[in-house]
One Martini backbone bead per residue (centre of mass of N, CA, C, O) as a GRO file, in nm:
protein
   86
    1UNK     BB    1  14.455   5.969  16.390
    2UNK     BB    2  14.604   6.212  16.260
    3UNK     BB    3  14.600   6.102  15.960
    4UNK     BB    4  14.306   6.111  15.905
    5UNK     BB    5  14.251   6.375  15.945
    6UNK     BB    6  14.458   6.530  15.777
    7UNK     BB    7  14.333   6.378  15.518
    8UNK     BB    8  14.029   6.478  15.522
    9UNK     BB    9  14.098   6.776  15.490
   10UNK     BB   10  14.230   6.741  15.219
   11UNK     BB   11  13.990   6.620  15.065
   12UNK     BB   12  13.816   6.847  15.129
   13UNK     BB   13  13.976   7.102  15.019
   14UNK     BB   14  13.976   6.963  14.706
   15UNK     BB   15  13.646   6.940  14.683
   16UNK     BB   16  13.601   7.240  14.692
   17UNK     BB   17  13.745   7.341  14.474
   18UNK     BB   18  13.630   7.171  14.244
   19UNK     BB   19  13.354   7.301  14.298
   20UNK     BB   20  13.436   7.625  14.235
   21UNK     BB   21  13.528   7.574  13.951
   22UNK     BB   22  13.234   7.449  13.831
   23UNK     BB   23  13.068   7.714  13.891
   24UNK     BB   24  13.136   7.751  13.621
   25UNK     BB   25  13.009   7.911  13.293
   26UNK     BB   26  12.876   7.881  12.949
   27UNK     BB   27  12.854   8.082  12.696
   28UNK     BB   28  12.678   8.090  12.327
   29UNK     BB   29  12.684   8.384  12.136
   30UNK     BB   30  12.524   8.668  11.967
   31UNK     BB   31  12.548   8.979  12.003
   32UNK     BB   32  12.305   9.186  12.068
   33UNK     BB   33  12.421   9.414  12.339
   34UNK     BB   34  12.653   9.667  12.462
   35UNK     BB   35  12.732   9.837  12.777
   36UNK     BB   36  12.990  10.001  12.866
   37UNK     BB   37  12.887  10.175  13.125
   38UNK     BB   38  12.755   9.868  13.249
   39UNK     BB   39  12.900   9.623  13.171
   40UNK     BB   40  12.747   9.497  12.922
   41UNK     BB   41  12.577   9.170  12.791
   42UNK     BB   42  12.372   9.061  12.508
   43UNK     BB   43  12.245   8.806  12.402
   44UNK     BB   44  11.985   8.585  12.224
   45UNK     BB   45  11.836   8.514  12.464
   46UNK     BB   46  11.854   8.786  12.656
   47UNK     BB   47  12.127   8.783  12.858
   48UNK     BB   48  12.265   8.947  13.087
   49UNK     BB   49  12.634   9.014  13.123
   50UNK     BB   50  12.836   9.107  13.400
   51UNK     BB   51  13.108   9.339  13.407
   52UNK     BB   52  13.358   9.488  13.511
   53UNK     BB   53  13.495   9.729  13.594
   54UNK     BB   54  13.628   9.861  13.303
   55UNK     BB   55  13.551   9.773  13.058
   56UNK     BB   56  13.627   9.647  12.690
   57UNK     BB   57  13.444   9.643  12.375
   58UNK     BB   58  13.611   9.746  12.124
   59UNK     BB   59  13.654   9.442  11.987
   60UNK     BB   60  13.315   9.439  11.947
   61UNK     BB   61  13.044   9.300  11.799
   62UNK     BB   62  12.754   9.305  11.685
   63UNK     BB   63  12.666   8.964  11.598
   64UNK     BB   64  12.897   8.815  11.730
   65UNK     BB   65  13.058   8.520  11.860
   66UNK     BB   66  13.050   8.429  12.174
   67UNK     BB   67  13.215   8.337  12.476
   68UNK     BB   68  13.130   8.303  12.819
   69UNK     BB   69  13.235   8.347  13.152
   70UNK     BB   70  13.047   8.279  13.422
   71UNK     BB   71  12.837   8.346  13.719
   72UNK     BB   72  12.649   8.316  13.962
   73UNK     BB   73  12.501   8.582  14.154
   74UNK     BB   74  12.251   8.708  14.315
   75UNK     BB   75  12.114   8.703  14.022
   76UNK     BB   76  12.384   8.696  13.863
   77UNK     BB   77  12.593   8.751  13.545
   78UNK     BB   78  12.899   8.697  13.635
   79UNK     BB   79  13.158   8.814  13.418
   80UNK     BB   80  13.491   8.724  13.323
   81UNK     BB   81  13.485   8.608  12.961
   82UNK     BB   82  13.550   8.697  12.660
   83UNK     BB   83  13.529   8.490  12.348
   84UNK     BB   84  13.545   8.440  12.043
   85UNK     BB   85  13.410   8.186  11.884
   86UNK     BB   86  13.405   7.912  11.638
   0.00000   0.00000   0.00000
């Protein structure tokens, strides 16, 4: 019975991990506008996706094309990475 528990118990927490990995989203589109002091970026879509405090969009400029990486999160599009897309 110990091993059906500790099984279980081990197959849900893989289950929660990589439900937790999907919940990443990508989005693709060319820079509207950035925002160095808000930490923000606006796609074409008019979306504007929020990244952590001390951004760098130094290496950015409007019109190039990137691919974000975010999650939603209380209603805002919380960005973790951005690269130039192909």
């Amino acid at each position: 019975m110990r091993k059906i528990v500790v099984s279980a118990l081990v197959i849900a927490t893989l289950g929660l991990s990589s439900a937790a990995m999907a919940a990443a989203t990508m989005a693709t589109g060319p820079i509207v506008s950035m925002d160095a002091k808000a930490c923000t970026v606006t796609l074409d879509k008019k979306v504007v996706y929020q990244f952590p405090a001390k951004c760098d969009f130094s290496k950015l400029k409007a019109g190039e094309k990137v691919t974000i990486t975010f999650e939603m999160k209380a209603g805002k599009n919380n960005a973790t990475k951005i690269v130039a897309a192909k």
